[in-house]
C-alpha positions, 0 to 999 in steps of 0.5 A, a space after each residue: 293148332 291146338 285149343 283153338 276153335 274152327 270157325 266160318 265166321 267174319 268180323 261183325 260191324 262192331 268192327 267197322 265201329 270200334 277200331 283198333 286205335 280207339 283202344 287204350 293200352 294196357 287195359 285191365 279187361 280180363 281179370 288178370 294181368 297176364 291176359 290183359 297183356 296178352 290180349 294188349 299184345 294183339 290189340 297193339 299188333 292190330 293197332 299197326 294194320 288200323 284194322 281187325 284183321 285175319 292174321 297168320 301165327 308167323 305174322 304175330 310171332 315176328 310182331 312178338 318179337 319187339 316184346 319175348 326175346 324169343 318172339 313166341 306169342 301167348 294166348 294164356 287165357 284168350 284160348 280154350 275154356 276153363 278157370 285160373 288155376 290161381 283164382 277160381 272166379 276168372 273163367 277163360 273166355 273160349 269165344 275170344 279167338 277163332 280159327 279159320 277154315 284157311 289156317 288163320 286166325 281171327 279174333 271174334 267180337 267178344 274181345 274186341 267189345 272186352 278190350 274196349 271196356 264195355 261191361 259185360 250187360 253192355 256187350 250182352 245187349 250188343 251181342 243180342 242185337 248182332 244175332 237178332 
């Protein structure tokens, strides 16, 4: 899979801590609505497993189904590093979600900790403390 980053990492106790049905959706997390609903799509699919958990692409895809006729799920803006070709001040997020030695995807803190609202100096804080 193309644009995502390899990874050995696991969910953090941020996991554990804020759940998948603490969070509202539609969100407005990401600047943009495209992403919010893309990152909203995700967060709802988790919703149903009650959990932040690796998933495989076909997974998700068949979830999409309910939403795109043609079931194929979007990752616009939640993958890759660079900036909205619309509006230059919307930066996109490379750390949001991560690909796993095994084929699988995760999604990482930072966009659990994004979808939840958290500001940006809140969830700088908590990053630090998980490293420390």
């Amino acid at each position: 899979m193309t644009g995502f980053i390899k990874t050995h990492e696991r969910l953090s106790a941020f996991a554990e801590v804020i759940k998948p049905r603490h969070i509202a959706v539609p969100f407005h997390a990401f600047g943009k609505a495209e992403i919010d609903e893309n990152a909203g799509h995700l967060v709802s699919f988790f919703q149903e497993q009650d959990a932040w958990v690796p998933f495989e692409m076909s997974a998700f895809k068949e979830f999409c189904t309910r939403f795109r006729p043609n079931g194929s799920p979007i990752f616009y803006g939640l993958v890759g590093d660079g900036f909205d070709e619309g509006d230059p001040t919307i930066h996109y997020d490379p750390h949001l979600i991560r690909l796993l030695d095994d084929g699988r995807l995760i999604v990482t803190d930072r966009f659990i900790l994004r979808c939840s609202g958290m500001s940006s100096d809140r969830i700088s804080g908590l990053t630090r403390e998980i490293a420390a």
